[in-house]
C-alpha positions as CSV (number, residue, x, y, z in Angstrom):
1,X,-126.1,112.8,-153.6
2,X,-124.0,114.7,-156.4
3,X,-121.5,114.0,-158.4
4,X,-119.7,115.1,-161.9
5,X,-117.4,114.5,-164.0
6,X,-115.5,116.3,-167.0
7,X,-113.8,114.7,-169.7
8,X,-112.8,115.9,-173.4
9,X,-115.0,118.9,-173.5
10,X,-118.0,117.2,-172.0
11,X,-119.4,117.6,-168.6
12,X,-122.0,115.4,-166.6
13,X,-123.7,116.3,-163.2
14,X,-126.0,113.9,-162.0
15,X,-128.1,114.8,-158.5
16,X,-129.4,112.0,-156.8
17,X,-133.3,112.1,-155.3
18,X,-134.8,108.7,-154.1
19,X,-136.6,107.8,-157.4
20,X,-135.2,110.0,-159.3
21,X,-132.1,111.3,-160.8
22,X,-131.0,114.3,-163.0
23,X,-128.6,114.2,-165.4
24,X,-126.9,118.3,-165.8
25,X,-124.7,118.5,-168.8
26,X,-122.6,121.0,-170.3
27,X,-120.1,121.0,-173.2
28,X,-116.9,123.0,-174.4
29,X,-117.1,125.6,-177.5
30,X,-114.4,123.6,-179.0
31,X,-117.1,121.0,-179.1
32,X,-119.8,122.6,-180.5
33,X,-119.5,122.3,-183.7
34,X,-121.7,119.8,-185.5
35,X,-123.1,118.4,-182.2
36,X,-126.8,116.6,-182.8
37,X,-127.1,116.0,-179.0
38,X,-126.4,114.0,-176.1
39,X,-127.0,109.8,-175.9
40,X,-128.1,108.7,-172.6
41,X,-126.9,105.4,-171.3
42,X,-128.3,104.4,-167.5
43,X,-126.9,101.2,-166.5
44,X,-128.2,99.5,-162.7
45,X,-125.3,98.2,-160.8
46,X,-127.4,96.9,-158.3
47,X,-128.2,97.5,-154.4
48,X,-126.0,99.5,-152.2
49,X,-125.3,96.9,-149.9
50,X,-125.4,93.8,-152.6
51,X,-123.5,95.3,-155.7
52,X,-124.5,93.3,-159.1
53,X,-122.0,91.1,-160.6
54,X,-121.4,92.6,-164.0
55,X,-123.4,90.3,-166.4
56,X,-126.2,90.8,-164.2
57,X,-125.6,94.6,-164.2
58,X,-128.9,96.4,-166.0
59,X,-128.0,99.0,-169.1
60,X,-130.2,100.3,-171.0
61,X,-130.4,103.7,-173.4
62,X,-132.8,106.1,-171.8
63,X,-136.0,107.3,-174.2
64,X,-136.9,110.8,-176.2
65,X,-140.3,110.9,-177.6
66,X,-138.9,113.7,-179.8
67,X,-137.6,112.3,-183.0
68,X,-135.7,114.1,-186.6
69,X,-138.2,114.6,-188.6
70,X,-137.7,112.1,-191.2
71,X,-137.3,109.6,-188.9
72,X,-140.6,107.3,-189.2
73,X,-140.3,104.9,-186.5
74,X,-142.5,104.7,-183.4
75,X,-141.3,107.4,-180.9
76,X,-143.0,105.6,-177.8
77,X,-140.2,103.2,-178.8
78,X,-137.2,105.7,-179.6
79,X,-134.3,105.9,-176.9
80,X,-131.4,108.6,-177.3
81,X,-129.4,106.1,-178.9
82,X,-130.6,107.4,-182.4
83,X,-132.5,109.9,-181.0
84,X,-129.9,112.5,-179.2
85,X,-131.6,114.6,-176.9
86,X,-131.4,118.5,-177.7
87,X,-131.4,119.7,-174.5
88,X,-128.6,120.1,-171.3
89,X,-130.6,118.4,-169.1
90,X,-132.5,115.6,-168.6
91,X,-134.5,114.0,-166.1
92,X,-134.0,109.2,-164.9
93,X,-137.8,109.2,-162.9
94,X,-138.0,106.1,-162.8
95,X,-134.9,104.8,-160.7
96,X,-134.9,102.4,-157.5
97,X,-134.4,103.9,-153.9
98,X,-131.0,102.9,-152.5
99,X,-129.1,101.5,-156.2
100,X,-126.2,102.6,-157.6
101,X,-125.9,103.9,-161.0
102,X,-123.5,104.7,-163.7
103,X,-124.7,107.6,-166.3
104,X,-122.8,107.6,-169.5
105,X,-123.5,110.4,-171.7
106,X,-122.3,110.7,-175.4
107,X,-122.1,113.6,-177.9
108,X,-123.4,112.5,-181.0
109,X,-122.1,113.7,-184.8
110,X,-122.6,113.6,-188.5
111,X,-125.8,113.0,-190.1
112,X,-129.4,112.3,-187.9
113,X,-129.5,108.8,-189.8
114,X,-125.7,108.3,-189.2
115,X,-124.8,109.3,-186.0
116,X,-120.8,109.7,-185.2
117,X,-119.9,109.4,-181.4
118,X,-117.4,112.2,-180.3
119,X,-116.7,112.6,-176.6
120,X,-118.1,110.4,-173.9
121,X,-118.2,111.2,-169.8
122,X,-119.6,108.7,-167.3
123,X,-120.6,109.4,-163.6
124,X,-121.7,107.2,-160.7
125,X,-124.1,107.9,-158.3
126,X,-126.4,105.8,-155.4
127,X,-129.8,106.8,-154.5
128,X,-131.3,107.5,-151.4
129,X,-133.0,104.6,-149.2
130,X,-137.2,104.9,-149.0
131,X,-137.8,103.5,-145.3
132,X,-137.7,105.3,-142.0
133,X,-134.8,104.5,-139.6
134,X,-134.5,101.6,-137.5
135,X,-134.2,103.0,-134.5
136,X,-136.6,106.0,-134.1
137,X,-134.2,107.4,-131.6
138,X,-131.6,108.3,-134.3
139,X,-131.4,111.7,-136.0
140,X,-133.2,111.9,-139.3
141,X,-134.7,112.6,-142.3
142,X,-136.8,110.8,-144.5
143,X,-138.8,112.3,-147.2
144,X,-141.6,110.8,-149.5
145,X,-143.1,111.9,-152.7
146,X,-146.4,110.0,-154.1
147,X,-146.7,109.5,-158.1
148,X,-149.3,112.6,-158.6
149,X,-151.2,113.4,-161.5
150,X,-148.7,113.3,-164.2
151,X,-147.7,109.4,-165.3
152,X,-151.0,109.0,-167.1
153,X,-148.8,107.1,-169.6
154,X,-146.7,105.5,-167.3
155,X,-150.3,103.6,-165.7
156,X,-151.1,102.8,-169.6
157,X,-147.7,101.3,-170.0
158,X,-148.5,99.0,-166.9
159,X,-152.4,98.6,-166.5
160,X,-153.4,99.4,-170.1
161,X,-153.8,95.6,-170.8
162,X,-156.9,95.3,-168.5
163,X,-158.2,98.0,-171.1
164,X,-159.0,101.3,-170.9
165,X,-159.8,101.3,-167.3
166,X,-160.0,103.4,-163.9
167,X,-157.2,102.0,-161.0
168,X,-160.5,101.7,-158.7
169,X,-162.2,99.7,-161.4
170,X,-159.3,97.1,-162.3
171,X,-159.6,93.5,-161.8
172,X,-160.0,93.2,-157.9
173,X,-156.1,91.5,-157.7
174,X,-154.4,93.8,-159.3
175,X,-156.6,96.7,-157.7
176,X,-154.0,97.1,-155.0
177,X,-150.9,97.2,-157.4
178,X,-151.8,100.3,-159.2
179,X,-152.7,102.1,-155.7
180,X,-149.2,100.8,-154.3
181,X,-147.8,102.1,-157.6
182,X,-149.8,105.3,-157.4
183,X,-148.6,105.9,-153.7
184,X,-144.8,105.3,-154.8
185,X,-144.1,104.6,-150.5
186,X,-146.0,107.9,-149.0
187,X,-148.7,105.6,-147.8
188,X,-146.4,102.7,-146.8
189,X,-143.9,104.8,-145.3
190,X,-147.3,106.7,-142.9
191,X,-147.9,103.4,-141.8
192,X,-144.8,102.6,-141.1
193,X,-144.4,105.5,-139.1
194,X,-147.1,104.5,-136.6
195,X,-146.1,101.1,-136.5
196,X,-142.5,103.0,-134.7
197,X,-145.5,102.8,-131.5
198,X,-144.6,99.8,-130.7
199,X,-146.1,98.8,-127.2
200,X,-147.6,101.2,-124.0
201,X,-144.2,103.4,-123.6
202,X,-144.9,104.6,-127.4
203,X,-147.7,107.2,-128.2
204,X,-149.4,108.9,-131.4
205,X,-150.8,112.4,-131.3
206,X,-152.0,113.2,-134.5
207,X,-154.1,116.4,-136.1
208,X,-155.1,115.7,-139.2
209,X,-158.0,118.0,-141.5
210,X,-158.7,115.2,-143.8
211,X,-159.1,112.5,-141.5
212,X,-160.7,109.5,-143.9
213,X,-158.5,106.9,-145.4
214,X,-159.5,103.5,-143.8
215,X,-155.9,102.0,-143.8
216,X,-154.1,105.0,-142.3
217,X,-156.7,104.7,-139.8
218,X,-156.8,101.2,-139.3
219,X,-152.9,101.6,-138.6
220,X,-154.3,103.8,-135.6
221,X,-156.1,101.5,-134.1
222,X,-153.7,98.6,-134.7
223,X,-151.4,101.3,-132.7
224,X,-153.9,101.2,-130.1
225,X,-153.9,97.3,-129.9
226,X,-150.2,97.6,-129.2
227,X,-150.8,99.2,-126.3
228,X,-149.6,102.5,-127.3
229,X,-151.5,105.9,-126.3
230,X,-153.2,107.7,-129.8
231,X,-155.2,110.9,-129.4
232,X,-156.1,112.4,-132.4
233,X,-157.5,116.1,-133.3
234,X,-159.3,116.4,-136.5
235,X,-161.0,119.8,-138.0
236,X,-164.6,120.0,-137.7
237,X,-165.3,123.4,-138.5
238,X,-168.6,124.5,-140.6
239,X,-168.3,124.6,-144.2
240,X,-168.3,121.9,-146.6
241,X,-169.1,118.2,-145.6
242,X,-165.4,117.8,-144.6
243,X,-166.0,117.4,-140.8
244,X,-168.8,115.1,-141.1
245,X,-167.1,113.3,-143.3
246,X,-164.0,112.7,-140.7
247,X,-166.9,111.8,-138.1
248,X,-167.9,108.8,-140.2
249,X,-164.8,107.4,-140.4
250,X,-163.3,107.5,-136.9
251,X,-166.0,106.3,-136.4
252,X,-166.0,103.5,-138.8
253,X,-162.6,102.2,-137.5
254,X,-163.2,102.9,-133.9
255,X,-161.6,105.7,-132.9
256,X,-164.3,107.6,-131.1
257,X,-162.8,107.2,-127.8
258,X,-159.4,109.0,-128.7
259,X,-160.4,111.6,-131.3
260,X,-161.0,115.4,-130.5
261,X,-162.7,117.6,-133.2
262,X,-161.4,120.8,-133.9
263,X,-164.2,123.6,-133.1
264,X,-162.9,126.5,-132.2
265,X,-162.9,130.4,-134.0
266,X,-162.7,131.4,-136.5
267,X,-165.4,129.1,-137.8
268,X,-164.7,129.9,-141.2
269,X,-160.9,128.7,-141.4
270,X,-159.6,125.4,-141.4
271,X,-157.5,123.3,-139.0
272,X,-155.2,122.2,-141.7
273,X,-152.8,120.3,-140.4
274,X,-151.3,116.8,-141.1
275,X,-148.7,116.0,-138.5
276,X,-148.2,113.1,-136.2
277,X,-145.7,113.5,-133.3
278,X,-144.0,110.2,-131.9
279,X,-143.6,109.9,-128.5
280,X,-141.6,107.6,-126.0
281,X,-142.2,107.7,-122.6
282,X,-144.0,110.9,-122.5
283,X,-140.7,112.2,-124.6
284,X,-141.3,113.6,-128.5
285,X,-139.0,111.7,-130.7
286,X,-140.2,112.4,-134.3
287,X,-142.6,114.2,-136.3
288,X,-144.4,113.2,-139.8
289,X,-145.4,116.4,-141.1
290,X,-146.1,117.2,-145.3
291,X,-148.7,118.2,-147.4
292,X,-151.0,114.6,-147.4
293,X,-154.0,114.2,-146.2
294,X,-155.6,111.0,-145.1
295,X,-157.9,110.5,-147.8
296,X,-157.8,108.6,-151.6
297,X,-157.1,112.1,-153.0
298,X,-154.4,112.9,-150.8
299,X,-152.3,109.5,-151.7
300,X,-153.3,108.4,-155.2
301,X,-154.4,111.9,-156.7
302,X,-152.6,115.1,-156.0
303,X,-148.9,115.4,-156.1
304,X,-147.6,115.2,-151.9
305,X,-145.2,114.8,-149.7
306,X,-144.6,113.4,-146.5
307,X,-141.5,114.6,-144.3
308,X,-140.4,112.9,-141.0
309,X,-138.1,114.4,-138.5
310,X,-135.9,112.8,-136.5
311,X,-134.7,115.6,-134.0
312,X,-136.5,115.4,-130.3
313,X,-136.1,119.6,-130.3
314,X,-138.6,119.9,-133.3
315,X,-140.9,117.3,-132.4
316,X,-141.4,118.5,-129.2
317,X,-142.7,122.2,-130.6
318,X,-144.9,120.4,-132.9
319,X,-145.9,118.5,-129.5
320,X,-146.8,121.6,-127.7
321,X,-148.6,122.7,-130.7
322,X,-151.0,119.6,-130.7
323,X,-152.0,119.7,-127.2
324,X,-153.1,123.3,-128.3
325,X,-155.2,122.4,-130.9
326,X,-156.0,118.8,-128.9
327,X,-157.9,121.1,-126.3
328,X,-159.6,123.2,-128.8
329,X,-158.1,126.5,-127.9
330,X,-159.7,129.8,-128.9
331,X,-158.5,132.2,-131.9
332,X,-156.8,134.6,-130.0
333,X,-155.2,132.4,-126.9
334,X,-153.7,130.7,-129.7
335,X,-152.4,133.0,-131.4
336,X,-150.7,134.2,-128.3
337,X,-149.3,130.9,-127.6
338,X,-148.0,130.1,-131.0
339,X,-146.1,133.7,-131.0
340,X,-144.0,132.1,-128.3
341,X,-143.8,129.0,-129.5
342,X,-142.2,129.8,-133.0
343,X,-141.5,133.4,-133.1
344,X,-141.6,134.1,-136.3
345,X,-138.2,135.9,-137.1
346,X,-138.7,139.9,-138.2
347,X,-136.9,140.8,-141.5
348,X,-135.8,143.9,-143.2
349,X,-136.6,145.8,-146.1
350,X,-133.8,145.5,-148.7
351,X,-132.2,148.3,-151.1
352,X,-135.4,147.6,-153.7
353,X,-137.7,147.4,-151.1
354,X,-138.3,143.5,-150.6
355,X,-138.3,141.8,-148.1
356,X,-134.4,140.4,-147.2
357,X,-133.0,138.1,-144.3
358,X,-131.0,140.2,-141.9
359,X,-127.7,139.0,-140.5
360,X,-128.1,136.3,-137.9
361,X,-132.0,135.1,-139.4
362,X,-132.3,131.2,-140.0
363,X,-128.6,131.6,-140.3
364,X,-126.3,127.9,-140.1
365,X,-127.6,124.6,-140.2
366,X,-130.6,123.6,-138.8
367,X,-134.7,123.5,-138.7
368,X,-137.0,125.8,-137.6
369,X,-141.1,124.9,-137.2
370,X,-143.8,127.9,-137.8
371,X,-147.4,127.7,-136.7
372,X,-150.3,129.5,-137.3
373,X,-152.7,131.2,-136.8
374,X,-150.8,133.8,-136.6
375,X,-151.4,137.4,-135.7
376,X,-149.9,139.4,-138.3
377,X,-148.5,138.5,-142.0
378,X,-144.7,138.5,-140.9
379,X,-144.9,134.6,-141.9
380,X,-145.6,135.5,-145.7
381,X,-142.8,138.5,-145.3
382,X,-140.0,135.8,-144.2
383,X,-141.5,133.7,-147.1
384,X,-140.6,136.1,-149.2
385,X,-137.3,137.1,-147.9
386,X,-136.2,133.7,-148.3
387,X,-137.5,133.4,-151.9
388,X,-135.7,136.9,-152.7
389,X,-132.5,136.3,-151.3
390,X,-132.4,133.0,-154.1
391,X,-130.1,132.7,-156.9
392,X,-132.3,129.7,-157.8
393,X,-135.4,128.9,-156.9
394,X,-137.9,126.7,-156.6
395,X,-141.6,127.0,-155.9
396,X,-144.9,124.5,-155.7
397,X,-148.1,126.1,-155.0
398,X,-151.4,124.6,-155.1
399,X,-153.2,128.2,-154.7
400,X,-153.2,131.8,-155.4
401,X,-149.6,133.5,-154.0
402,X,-149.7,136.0,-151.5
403,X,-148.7,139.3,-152.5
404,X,-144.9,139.4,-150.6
405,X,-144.4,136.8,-153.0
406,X,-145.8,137.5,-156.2
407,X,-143.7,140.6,-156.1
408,X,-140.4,138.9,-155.5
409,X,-141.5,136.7,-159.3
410,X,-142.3,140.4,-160.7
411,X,-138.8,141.6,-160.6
412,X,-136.1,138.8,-161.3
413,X,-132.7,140.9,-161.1
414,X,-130.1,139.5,-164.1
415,X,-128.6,135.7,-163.1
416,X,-131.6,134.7,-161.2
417,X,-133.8,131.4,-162.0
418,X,-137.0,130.9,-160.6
419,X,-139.1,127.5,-161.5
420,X,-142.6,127.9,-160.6
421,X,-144.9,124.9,-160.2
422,X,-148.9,125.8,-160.0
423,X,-152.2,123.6,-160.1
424,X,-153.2,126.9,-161.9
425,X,-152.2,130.3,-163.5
426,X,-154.4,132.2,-161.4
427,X,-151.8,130.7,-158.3
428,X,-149.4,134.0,-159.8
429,X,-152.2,136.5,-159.2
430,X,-154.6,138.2,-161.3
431,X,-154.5,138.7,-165.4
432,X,-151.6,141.3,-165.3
433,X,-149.4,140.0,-162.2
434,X,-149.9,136.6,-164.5
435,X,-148.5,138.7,-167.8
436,X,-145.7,140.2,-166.2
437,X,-144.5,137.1,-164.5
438,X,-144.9,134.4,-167.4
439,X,-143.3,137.6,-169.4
440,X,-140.0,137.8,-166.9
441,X,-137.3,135.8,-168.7
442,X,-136.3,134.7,-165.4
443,X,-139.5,133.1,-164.3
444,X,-139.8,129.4,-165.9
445,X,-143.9,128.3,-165.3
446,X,-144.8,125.0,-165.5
447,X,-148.5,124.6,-164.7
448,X,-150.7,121.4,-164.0
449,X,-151.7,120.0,-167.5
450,X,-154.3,117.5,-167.5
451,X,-154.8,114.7,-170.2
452,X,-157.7,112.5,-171.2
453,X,-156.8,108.9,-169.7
454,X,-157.9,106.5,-167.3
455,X,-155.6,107.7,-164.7
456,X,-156.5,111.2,-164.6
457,X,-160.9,110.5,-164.8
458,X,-160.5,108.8,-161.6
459,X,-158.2,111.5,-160.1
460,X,-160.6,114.4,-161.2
461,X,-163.6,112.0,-159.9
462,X,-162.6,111.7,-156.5
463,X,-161.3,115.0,-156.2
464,X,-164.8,116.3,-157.0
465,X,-166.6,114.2,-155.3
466,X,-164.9,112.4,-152.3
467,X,-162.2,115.3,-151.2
468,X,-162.6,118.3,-149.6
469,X,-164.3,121.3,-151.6
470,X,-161.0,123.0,-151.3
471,X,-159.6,120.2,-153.4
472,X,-161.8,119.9,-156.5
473,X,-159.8,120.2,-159.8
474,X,-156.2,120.4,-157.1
475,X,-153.7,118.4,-159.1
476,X,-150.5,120.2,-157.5
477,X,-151.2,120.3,-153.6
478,X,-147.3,120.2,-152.7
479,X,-146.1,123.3,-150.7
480,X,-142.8,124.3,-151.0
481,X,-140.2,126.6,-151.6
482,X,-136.5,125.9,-152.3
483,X,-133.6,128.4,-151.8
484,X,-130.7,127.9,-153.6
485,X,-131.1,124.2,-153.3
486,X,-128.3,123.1,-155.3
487,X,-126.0,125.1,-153.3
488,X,-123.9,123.8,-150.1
489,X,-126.5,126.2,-148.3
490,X,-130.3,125.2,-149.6
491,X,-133.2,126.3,-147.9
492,X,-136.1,124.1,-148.0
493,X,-139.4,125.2,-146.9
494,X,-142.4,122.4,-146.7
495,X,-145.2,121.5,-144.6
496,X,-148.9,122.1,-144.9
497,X,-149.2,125.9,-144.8
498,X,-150.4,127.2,-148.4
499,X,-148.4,130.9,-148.8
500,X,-151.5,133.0,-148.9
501,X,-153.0,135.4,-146.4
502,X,-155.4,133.0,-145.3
503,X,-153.5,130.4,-144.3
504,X,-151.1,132.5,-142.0
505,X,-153.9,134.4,-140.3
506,X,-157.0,132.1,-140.1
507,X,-156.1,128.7,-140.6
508,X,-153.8,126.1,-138.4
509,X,-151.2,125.5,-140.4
510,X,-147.2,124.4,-140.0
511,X,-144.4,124.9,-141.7
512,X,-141.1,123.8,-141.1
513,X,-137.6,125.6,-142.8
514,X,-134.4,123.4,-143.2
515,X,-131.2,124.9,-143.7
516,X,-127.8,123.7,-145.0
517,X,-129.3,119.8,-145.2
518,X,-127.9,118.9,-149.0
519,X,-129.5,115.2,-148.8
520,X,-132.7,116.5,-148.2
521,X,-132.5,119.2,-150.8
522,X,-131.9,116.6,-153.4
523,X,-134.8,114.8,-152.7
524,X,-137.0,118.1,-153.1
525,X,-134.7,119.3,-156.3
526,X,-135.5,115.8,-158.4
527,X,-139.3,115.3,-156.9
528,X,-139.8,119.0,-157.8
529,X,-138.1,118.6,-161.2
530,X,-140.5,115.6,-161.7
531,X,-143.5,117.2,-162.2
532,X,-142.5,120.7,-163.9
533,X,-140.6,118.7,-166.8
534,X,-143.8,116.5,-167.2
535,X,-146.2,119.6,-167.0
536,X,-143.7,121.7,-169.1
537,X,-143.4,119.2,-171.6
538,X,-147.3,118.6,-171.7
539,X,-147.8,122.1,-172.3
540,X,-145.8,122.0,-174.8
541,X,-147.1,119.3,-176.5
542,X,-150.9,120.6,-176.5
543,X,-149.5,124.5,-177.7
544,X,-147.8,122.7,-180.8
545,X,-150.9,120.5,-181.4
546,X,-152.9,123.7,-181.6
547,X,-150.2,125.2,-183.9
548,X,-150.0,122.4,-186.0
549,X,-146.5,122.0,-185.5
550,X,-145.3,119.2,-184.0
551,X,-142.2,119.0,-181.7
552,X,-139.2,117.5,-182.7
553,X,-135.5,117.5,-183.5
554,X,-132.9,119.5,-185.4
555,X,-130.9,118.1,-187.9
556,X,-127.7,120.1,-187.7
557,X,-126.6,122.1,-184.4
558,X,-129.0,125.1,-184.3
559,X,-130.2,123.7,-181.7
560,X,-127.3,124.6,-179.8
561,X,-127.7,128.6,-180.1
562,X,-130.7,129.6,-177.8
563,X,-128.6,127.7,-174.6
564,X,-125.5,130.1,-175.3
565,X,-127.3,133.5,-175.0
566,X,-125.3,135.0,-172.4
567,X,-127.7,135.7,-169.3
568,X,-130.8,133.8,-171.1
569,X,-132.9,131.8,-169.1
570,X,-132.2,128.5,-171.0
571,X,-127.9,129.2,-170.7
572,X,-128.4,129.6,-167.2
573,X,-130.2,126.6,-166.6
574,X,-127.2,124.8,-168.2
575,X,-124.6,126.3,-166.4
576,X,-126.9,125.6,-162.8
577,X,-127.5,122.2,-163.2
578,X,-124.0,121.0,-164.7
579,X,-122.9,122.9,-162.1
580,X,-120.4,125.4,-164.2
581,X,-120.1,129.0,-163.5
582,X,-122.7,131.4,-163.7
């Protein structure tokens, strides 16, 4: 959900996620002058459906860890009450799915230790709901981020009275609250999912390469006790202890019987999937498709998503793909099938030689599913069509980029944004492709920062040790791209397929592209958001520690002048996200 306001100079766009809001602000040259920032009231007026009376309607100032300099109080208790923040936008992370809330933003004067209100704008806004629909047979969306690596202060704040502790090693009852908290509803909402199975006219077909978790497991069998039909396909190609690892535990929670392991050429890919189609009466409903896999690492460690689709049409292609994989077909009669499955649209070379959409090509509303293997790169080419046609964009990779792309963040014509969000800097290529990208004032990079704390030793530890090789050190293992997303036309790309070379030709892997779906696109936008403002900010904060010179405030309105360079990355982030004119 979006909405704005302008009033007296001052403009406030909030965009709506599911936990998450941001707050896009912009203000008038006539209002400039003397500014020392922006106060940030947030004030909870309850459910959707059961509005708060007002005295028992929630306000409270929303914090800034950045302080004047002179100002010696605790920051971990500052809010931007005295503490204005210096900056057009700012990210609410911690809001409740499905409550409204009213934003009230004020431009602060005069001195930093006397602060003179000037213009105020207030906006209201409701969140999206975090459940699956009640009837399965309803066209729908739902979309579900975990916590990921970067609330490391946030699990302090809540578990840092048990003492300086590991979630897994936490008294036993409150063991279970910090893995609820860590999973933020991705878990709950998979189990959920399978409990849509309800009795023998209901089925399950699932391929899944980290197949390991006991409770998304157990809510298999429990399926299965139902009545309902599950049939599961899991990899168990050589390399790395990951298929011997999924043997144990079907094993271990009795699904033997139903499971098919994943053999087939070429031995040295992966069958990467993480899908589950729902079925009724023999007829696709839904699909849960994403980035998680079944394991500790996959819900409580890396940053995921998990993405289910309402619409019969696209869970019957992801149908037809699982009884592929279910009976083990080879490399190449795969390949063959898939390219009629989901043809993977042809694009066109563009006046600078990119790669650009042609007329008619993932054109309207709608979804369209891509599988692989794949026989040629044409995947990574529409990829990076997609990416290029984008007056902003946004991109999460866990691993290196594949060329089609990396040259699309090499070149970033005038007025173009991109936000990049890697586990790594070698994700943009090798020492010079990195240079030239982090060096385009286009590009924005935010890359996975990690911190000594509790939270983030038992995140590296079973990572290393209890995940797949492929996942050691992986703090970002989102993929997606988004197109324009806070446009009336996004394009959201997600699913399990990494963008790399590898992936497309070797691997199974699905993607899925949504076009023109503005609810779903805010979800991405704020998730996404998220975790580059934490990572940014950590960077940040460890560059200035190594400089000796700690971040903090301005006390007149300098800070104003680097976010009205005309063209700058920083003024066009203003104008995108309060939604004024570029």
């Amino acid at each position: 959900m979006r909405n704005s306001q302008t009033q007296d100079g001052l403009t406030l766009r909030v965009i709506a996620g599911t936990h998450c809001n941001i707050l896009g602000i912009d203000l008038d040259s006539s209002r400039q002058k003397g500014c020392l920032g922006f106060s940030i009231q947030r004030t909870d007026l309850g459910p959707v459906d059961a509005p708060l009376p007002p005295a028992q309607q929630q306000a409270r100032w929303l914090p800034n860890l950045l302080q004047f300099p002179k100002d010696t109080s605790d920051p971990k208790q500052n809010t931007t009450q005295t503490s204005p923040l210096q900056s057009f936008r700012w990210g609410d992370w911690v809001a409740t799915p499905g409550h409204t809330y009213r934003f009230k933003v004020i431009a602060q004067y005069g001195q930093w230790n006397q602060l003179v209100p000037g213009p105020a704008v207030e906006v209201e806004v409701t969140t999206e709901g975090a459940q699956l629909p009640a009837d399965p047979q309803n066209p729908y969306a739902a979309v579900f981020f975990n916590r990921g690596a970067a609330a490391s202060e946030a699990y302090q704040a809540l578990f840092g009275k048990y003492g300086n502790i590991e979630p897994d090693k936490l008294p036993a009852d409150v063991q279970q609250q910090a893995f609820t908290w860590l999973s933020r509803g991705l878990k709950e909402a998979l189990l959920a999912f399978q409990s849509q199975a309800q009795d023998s006219t209901y089925a399950l077909h699932a391929a899944i390469y980290e197949f390991q978790n006991p409770e998304l497991l157990g809510g298999l069998q429990t399926a299965l006790q139902r009545g309902a039909e599950v049939k599961v396909v899991y990899h168990s190609r050589p390399g790395g202890d990951t298929a011997a690892k999924n043997a144990a535990a079907a094993h271990a929670a009795g699904l033997d019987a139903v499971c098919h392991q994943r053999t087939a050429n070429p031995s040295g890919a992966i069958s990467h999937n993480k899908f589950v189609v729902l079925l009724k009466d023999g007829a696709p409903l839904a699909v849960w498709t994403g980035s998680t896999n079944w394991t500790d690492g996959g819900l409580y460690g890396q940053l995921n998503v998990g993405h289910a689709v309402y619409n019969p049409q696209v869970a019957q292609k992801y149908e037809s793909y699982f009884q592929l994989l279910y009976n083990n077909t080879d490399y190449q009669p795969i390949m063959a099938a898939l390219r009629q499955l989901t043809t993977v649209p042809q694009v066109v070379k563009g006046p600078d030689g990119l790669p650009a959409l042609p007329p008619g090509v993932i054109s309207g509303q709608g979804m369209w599913p891509i599988f692989s293997p794949q026989s040629d790169l044409s995947m990574l080419d529409l990829y990076a069509a997609i990416c290029h046609k984008a007056s902003h964009l946004m991109v999460s990779a866990p691993f290196e980029l594949a060329q089609p792309l990396l040259n699309t963040f090499q070149s970033v014509p005038p007025g173009v944004l991109h936000y990049l969000l890697i586990d790594k800097t070698a994700s943009l290529g090798n020492a010079q492709e990195v240079s030239v990208i982090e060096g385009n004032l286009g590009n924005a990079v935010s890359v996975a920062t990690t911190l000594d704390s509790p939270l983030h030793d038992y995140q590296n530890r079973i990572l290393e040790g209890k995940e797949s090789f492929h996942h050691a050190g992986i703090h970002i293992h989102c993929k997606i791209i988004a197109c324009d997303p806070l446009s009336n036309d996004p394009i959201i790309v997600t699913g399990s397929a990494n963008f790399s070379s590898n992936s497309t030709h070797n691997n199974d892997e699905n993607s899925i592209i949504i076009r023109g779906d503005t609810r779903v696109a805010d979800i991405y936008v704020t998730e996404f958001m998220r975790m580059f403002e934490h990572y940014l900010f950590r960077g940040k904060s460890v560059q200035s520690q190594v400089a000796n010179k700690p971040l903090g405030l301005q006390e007149d309105d300098s800070w104003l002048a680097p976010f009205f360079v005309a063209g700058s990355y920083k003024s066009l982030s203003r104008q995108l996200f309060a939604g004024s004119d570029i």
